[in-house]
N, CA, C and O atoms as a Maestro MAE file, in Angstrom:
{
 s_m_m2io_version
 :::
 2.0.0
}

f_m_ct {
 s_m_title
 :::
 protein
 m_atom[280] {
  # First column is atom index #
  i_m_mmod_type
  r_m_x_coord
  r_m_y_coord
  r_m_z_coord
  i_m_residue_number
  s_m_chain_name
  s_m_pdb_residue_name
  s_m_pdb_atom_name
  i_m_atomic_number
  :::
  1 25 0.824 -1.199 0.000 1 A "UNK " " N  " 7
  2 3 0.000 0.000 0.000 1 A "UNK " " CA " 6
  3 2 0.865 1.259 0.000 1 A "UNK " " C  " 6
  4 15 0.733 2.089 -0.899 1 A "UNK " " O  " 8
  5 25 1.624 1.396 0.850 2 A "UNK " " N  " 7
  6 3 2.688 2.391 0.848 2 A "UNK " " CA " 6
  7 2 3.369 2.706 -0.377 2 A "UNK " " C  " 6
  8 15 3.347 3.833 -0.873 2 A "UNK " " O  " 8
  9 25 3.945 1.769 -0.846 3 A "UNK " " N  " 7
  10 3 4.520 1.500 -2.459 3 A "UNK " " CA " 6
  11 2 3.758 2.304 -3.529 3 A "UNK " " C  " 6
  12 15 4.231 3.211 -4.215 3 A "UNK " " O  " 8
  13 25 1.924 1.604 -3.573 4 A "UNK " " N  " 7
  14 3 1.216 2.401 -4.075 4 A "UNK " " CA " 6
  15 2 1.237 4.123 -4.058 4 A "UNK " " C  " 6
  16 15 1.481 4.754 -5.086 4 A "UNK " " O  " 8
  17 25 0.915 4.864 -2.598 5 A "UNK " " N  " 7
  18 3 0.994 5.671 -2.489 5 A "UNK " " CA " 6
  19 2 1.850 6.351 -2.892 5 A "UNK " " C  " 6
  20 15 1.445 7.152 -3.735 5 A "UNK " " O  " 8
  21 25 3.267 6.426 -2.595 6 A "UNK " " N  " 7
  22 3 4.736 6.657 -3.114 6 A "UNK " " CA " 6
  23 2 4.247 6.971 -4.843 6 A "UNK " " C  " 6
  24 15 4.491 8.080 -5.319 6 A "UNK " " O  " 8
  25 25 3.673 6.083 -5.540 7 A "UNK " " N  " 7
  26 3 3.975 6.019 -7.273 7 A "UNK " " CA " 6
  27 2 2.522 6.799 -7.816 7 A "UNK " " C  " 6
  28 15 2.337 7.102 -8.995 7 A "UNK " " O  " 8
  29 25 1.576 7.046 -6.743 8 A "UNK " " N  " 7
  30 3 0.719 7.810 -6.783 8 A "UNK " " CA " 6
  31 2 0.724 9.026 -6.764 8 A "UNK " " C  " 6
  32 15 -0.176 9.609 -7.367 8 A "UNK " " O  " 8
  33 25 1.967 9.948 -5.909 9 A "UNK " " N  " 7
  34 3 2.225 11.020 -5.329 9 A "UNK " " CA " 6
  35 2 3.305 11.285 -6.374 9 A "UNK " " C  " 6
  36 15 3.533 12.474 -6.597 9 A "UNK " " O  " 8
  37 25 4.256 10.052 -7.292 10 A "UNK " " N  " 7
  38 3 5.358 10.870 -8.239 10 A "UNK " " CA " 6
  39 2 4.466 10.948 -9.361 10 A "UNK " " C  " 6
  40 15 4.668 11.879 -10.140 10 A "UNK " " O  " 8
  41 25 3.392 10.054 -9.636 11 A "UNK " " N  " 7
  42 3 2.407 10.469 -11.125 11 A "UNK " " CA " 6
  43 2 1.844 11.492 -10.923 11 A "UNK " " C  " 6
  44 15 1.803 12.346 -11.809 11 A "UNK " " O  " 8
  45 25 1.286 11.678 -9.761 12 A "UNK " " N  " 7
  46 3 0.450 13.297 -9.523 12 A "UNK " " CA " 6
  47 2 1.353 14.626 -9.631 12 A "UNK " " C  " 6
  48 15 1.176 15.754 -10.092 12 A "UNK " " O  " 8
  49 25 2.561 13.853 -8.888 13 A "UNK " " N  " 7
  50 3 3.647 15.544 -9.226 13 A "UNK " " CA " 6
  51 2 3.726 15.736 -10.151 13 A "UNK " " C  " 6
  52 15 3.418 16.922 -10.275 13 A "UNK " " O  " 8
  53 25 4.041 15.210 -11.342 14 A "UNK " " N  " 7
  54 3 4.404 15.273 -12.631 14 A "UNK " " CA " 6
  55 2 3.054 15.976 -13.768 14 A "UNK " " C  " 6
  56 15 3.262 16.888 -14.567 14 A "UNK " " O  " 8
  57 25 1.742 15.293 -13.569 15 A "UNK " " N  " 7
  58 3 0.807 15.883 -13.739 15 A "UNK " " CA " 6
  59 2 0.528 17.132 -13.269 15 A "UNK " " C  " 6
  60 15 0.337 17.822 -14.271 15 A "UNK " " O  " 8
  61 25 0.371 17.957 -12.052 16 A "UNK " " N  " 7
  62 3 0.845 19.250 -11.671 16 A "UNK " " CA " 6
  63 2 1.683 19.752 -12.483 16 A "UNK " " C  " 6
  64 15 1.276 20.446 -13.415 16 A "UNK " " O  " 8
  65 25 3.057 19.499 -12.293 17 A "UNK " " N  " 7
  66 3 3.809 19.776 -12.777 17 A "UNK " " CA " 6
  67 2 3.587 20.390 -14.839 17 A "UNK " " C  " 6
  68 15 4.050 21.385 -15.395 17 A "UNK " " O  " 8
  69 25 3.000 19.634 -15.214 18 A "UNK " " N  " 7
  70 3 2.683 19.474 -16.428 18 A "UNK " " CA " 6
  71 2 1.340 20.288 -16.611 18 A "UNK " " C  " 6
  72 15 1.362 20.874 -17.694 18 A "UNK " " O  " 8
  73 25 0.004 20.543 -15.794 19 A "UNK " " N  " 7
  74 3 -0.896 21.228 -15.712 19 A "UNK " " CA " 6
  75 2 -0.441 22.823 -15.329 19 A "UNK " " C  " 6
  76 15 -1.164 23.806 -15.496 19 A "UNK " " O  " 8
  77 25 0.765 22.831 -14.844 20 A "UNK " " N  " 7
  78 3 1.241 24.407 -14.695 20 A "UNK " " CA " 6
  79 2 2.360 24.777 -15.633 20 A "UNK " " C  " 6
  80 15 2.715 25.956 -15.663 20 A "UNK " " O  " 8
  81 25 2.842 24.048 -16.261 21 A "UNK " " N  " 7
  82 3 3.740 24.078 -17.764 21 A "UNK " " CA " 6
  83 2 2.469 25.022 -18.852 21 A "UNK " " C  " 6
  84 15 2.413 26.147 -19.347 21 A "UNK " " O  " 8
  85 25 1.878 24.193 -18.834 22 A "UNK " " N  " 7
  86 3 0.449 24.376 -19.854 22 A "UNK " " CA " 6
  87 2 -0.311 25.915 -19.234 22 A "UNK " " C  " 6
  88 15 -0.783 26.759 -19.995 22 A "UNK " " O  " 8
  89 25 -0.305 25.998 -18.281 23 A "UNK " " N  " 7
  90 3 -0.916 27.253 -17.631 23 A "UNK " " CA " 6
  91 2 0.015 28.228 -18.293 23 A "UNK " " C  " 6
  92 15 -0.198 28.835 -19.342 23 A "UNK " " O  " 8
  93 25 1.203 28.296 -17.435 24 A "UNK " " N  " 7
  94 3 2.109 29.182 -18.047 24 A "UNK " " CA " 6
  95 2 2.161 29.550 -19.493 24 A "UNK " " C  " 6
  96 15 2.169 30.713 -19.896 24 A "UNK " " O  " 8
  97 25 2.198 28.450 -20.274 25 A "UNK " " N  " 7
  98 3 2.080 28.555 -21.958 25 A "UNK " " CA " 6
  99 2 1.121 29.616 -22.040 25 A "UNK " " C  " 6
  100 15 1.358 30.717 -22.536 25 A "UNK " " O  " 8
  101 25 -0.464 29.089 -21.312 26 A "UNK " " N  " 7
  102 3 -1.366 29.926 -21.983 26 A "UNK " " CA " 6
  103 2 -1.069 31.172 -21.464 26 A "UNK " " C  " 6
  104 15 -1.257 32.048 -22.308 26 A "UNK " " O  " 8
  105 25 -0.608 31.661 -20.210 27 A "UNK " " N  " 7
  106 3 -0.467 33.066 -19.744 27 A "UNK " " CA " 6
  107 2 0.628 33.814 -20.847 27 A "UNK " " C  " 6
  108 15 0.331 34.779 -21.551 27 A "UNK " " O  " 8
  109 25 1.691 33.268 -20.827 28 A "UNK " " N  " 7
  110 3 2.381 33.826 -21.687 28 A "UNK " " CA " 6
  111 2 1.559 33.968 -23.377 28 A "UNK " " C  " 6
  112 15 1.670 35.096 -23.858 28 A "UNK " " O  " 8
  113 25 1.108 33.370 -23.884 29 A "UNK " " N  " 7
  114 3 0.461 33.696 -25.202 29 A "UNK " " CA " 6
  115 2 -0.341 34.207 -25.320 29 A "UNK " " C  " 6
  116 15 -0.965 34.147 -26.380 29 A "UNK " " O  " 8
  117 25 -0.810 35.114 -24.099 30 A "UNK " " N  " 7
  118 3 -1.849 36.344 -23.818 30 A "UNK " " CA " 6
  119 2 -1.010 37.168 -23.841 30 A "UNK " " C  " 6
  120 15 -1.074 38.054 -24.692 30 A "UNK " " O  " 8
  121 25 -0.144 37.134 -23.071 31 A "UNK " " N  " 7
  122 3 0.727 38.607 -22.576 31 A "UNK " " CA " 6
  123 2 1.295 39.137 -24.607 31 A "UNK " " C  " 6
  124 15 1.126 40.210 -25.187 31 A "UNK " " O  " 8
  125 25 1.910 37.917 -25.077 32 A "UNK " " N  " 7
  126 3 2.517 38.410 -26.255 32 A "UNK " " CA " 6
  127 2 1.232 38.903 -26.939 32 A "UNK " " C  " 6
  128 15 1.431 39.987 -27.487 32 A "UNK " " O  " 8
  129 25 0.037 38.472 -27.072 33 A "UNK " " N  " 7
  130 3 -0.996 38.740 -28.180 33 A "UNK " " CA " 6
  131 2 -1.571 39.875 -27.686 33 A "UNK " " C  " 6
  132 15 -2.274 40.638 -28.349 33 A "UNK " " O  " 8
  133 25 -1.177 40.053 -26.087 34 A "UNK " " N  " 7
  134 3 -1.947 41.888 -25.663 34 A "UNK " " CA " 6
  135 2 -0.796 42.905 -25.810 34 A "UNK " " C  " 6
  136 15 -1.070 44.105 -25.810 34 A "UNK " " O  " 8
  137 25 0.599 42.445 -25.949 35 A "UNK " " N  " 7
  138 3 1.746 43.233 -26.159 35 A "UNK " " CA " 6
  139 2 1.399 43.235 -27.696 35 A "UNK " " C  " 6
  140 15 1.172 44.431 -27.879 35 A "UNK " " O  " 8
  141 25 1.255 42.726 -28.685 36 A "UNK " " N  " 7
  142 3 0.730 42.620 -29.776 36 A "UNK " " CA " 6
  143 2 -0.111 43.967 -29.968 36 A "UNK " " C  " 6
  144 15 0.384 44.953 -30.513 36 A "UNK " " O  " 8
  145 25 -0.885 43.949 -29.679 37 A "UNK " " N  " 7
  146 3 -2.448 44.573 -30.100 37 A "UNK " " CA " 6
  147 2 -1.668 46.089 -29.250 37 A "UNK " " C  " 6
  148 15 -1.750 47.222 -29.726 37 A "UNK " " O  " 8
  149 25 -1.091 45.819 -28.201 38 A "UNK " " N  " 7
  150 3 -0.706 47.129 -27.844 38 A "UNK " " CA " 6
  151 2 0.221 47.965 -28.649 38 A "UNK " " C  " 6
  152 15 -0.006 49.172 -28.567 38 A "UNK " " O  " 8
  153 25 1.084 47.655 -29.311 39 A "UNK " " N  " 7
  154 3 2.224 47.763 -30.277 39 A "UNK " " CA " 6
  155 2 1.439 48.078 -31.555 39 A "UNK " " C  " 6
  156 15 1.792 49.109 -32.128 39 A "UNK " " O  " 8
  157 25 0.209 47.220 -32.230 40 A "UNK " " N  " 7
  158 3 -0.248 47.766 -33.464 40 A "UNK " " CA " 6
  159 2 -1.688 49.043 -33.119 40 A "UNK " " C  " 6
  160 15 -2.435 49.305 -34.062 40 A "UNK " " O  " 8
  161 25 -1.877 49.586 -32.022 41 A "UNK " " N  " 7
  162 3 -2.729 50.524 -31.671 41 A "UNK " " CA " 6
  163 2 -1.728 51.750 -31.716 41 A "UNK " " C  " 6
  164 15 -2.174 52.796 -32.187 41 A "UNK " " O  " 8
  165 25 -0.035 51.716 -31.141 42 A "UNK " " N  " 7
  166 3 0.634 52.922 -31.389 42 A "UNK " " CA " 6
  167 2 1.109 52.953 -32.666 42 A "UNK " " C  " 6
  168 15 1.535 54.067 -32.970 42 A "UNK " " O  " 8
  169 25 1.179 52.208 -33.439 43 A "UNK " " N  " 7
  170 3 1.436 52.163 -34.604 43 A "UNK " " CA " 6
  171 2 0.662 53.171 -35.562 43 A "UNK " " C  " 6
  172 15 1.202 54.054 -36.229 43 A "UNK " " O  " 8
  173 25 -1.062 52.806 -35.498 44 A "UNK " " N  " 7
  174 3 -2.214 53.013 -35.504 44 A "UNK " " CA " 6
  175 2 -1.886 54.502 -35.301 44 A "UNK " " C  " 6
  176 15 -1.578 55.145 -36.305 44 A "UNK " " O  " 8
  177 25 -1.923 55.161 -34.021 45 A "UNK " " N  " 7
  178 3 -1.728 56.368 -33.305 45 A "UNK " " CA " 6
  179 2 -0.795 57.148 -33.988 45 A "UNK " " C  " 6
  180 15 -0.993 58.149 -34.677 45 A "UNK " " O  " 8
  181 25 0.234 56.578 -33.719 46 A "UNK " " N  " 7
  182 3 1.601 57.001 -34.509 46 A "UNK " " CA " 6
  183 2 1.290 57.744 -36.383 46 A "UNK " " C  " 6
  184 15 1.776 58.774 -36.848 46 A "UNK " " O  " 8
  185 25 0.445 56.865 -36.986 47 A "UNK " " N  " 7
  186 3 0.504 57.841 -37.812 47 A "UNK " " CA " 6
  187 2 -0.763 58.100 -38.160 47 A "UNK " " C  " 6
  188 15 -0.819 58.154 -39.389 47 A "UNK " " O  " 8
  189 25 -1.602 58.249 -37.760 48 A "UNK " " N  " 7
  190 3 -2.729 59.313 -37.203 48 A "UNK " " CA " 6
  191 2 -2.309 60.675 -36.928 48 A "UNK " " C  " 6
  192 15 -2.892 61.626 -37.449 48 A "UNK " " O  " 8
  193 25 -1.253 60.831 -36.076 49 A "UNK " " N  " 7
  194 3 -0.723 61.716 -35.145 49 A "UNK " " CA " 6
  195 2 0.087 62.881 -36.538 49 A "UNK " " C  " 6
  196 15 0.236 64.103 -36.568 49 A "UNK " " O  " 8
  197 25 0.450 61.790 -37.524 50 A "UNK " " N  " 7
  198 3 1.216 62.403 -38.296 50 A "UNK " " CA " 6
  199 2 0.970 62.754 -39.491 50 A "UNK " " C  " 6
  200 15 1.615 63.531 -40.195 50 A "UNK " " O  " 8
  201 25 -0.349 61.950 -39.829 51 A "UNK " " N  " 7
  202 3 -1.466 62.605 -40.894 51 A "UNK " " CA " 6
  203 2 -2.209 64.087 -40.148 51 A "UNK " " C  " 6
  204 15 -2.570 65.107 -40.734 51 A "UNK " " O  " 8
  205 25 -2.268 63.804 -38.819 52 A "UNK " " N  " 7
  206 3 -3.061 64.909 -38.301 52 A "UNK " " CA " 6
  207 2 -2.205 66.615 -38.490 52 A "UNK " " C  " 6
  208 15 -2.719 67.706 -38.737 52 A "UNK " " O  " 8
  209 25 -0.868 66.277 -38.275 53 A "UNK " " N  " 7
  210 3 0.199 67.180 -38.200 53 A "UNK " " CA " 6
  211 2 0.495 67.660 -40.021 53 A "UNK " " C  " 6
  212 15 0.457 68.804 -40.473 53 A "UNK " " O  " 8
  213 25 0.723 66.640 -40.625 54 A "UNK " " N  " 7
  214 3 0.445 67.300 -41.748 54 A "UNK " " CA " 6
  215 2 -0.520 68.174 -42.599 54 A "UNK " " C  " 6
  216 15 -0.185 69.066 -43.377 54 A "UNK " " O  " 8
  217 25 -1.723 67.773 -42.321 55 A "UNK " " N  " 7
  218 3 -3.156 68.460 -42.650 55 A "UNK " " CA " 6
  219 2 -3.305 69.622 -41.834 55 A "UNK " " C  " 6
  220 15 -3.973 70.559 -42.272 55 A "UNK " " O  " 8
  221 25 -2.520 69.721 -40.171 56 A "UNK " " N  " 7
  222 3 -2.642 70.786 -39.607 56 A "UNK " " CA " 6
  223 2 -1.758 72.052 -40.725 56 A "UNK " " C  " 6
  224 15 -2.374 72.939 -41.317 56 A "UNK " " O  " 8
  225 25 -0.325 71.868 -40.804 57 A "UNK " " N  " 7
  226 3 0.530 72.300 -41.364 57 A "UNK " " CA " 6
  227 2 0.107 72.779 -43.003 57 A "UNK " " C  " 6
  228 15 0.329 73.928 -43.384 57 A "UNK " " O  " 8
  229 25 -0.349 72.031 -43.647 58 A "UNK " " N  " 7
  230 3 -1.086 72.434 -44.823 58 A "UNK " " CA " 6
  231 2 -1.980 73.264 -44.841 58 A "UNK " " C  " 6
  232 15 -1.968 74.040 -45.796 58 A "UNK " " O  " 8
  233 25 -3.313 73.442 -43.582 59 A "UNK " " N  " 7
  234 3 -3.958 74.330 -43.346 59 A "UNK " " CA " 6
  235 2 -3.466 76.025 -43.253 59 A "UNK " " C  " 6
  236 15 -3.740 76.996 -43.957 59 A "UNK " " O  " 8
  237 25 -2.491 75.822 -41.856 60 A "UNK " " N  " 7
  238 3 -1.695 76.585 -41.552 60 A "UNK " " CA " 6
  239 2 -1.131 76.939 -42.758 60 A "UNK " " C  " 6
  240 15 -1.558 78.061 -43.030 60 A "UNK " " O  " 8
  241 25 -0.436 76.570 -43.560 61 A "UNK " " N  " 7
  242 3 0.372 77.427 -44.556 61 A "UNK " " CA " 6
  243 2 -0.765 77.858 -46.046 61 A "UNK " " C  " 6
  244 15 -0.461 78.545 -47.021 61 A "UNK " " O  " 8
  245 25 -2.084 77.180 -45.753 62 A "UNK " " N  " 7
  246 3 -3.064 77.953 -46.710 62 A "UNK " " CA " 6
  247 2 -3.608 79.218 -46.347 62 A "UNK " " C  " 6
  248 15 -3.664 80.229 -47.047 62 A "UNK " " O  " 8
  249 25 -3.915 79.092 -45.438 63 A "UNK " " N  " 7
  250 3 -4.640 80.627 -44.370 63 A "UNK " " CA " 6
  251 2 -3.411 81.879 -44.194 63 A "UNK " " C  " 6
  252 15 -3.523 83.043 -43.809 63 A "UNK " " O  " 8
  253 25 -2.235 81.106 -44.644 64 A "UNK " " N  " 7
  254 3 -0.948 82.516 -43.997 64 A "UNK " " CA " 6
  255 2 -0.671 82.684 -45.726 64 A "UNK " " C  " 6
  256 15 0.159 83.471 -46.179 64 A "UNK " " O  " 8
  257 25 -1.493 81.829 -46.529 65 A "UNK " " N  " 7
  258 3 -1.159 82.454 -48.480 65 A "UNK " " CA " 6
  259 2 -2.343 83.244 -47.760 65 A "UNK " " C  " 6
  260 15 -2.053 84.245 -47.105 65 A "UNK " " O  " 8
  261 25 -3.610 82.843 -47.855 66 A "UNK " " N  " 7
  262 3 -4.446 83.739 -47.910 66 A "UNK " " CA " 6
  263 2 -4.567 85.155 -47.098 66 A "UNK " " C  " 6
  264 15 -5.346 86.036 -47.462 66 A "UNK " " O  " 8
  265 25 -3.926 85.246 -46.245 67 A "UNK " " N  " 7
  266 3 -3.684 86.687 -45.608 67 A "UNK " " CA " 6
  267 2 -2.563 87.206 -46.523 67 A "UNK " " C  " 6
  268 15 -2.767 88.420 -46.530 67 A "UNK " " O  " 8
  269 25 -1.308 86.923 -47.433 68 A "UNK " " N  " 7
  270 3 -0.594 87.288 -47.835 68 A "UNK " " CA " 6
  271 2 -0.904 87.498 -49.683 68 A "UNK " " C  " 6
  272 15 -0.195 87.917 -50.597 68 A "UNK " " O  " 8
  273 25 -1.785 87.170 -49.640 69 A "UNK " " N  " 7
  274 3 -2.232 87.952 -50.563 69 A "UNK " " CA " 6
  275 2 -3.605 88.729 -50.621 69 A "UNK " " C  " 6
  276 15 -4.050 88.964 -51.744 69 A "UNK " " O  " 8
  277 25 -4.231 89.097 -49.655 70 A "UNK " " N  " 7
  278 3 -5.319 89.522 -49.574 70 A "UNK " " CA " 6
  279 2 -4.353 91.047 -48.926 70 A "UNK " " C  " 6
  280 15 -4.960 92.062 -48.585 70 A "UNK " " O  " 8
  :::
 }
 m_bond[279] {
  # First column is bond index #
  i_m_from
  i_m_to
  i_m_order
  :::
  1 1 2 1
  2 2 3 1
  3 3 4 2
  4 3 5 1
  5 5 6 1
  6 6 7 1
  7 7 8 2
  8 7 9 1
  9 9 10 1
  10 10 11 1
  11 11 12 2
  12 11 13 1
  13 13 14 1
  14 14 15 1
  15 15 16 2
  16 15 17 1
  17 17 18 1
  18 18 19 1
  19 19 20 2
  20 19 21 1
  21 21 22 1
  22 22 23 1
  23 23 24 2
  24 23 25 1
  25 25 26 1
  26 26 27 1
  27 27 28 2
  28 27 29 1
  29 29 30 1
  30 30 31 1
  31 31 32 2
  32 31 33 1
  33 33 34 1
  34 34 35 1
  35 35 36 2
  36 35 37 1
  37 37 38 1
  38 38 39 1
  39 39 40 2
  40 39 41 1
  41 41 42 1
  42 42 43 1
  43 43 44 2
  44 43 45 1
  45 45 46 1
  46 46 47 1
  47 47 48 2
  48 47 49 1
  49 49 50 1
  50 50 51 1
  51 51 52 2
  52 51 53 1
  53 53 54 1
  54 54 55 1
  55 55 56 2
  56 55 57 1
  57 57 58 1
  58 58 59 1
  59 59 60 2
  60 59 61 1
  61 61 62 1
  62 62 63 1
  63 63 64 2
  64 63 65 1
  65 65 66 1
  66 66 67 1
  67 67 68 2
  68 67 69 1
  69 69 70 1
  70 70 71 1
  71 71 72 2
  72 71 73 1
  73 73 74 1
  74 74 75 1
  75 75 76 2
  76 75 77 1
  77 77 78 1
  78 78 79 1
  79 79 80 2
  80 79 81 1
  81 81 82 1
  82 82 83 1
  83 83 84 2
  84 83 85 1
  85 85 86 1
  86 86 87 1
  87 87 88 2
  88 87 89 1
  89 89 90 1
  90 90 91 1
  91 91 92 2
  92 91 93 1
  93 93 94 1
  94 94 95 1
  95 95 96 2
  96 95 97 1
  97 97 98 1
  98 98 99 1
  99 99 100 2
  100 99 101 1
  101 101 102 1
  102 102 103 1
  103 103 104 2
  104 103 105 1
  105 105 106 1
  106 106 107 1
  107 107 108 2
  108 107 109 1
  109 109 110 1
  110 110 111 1
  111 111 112 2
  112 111 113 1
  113 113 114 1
  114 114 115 1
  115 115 116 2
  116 115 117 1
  117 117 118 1
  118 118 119 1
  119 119 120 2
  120 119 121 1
  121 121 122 1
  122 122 123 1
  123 123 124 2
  124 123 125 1
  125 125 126 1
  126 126 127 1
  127 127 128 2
  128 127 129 1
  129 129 130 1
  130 130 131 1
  131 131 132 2
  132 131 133 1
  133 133 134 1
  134 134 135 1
  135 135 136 2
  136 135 137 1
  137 137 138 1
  138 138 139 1
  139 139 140 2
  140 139 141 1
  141 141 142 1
  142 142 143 1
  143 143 144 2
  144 143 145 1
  145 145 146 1
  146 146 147 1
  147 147 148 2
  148 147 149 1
  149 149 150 1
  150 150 151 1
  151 151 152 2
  152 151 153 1
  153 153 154 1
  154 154 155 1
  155 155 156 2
  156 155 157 1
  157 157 158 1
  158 158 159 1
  159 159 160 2
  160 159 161 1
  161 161 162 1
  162 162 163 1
  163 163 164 2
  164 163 165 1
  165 165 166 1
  166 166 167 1
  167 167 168 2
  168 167 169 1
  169 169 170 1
  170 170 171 1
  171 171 172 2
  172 171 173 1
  173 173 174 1
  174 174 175 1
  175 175 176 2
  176 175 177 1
  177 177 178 1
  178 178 179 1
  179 179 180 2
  180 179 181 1
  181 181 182 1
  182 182 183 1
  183 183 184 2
  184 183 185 1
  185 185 186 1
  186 186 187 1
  187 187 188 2
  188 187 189 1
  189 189 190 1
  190 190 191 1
  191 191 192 2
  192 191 193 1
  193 193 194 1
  194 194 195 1
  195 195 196 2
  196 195 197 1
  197 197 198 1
  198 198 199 1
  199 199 200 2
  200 199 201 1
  201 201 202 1
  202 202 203 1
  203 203 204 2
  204 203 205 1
  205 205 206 1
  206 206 207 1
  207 207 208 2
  208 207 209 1
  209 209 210 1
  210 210 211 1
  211 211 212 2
  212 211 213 1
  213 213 214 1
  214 214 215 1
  215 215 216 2
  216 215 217 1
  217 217 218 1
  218 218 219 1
  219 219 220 2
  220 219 221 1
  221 221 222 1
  222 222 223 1
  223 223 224 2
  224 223 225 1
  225 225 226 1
  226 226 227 1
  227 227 228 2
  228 227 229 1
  229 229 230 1
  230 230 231 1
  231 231 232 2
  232 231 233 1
  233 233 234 1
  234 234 235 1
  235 235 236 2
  236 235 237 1
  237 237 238 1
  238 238 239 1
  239 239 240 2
  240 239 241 1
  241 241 242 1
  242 242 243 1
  243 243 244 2
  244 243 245 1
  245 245 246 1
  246 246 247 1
  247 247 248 2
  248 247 249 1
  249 249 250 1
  250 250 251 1
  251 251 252 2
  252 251 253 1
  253 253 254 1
  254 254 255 1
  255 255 256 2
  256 255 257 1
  257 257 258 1
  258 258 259 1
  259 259 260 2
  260 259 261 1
  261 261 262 1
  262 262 263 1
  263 263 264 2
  264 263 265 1
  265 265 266 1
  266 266 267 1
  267 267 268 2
  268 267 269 1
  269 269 270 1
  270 270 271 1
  271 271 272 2
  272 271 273 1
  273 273 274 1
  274 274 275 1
  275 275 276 2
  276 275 277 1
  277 277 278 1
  278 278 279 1
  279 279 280 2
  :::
 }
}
């Protein structure tokens, strides 16, 4: 019986062991796929930011023709 127990307690460690391998996997392949999505939103931003700056700048230099020749 003891024997039993003993080969009961190294199959179960190993299973643990192996059920938190697998945990970890999945935690980590969240973290990369939300580091992901976080990385293509500044991307996103990033040139938003720089379409916005150009169209500002184009404005700006239409309104300073139009005072300069009016």
């Amino acid at each position: 019986m003891l024997l039993f127990m003993k080969g009961a307690g190294i199959v179960s460690s190993i299973v643990v062991l192996i059920a938190l391998a697998i945990t970890l996997l999945k935690a980590l392949v969240g973290l990369v796929a939300f580091v992901g999505v976080v990385l293509k939103l500044l991307v996103v931003l990033a040139f938003v930011a720089v379409i916005a700056g150009v169209g500002f700048m184009a404005l700006r230099s239409w309104q300073e023709r139009k005072k300069t020749a009016a």
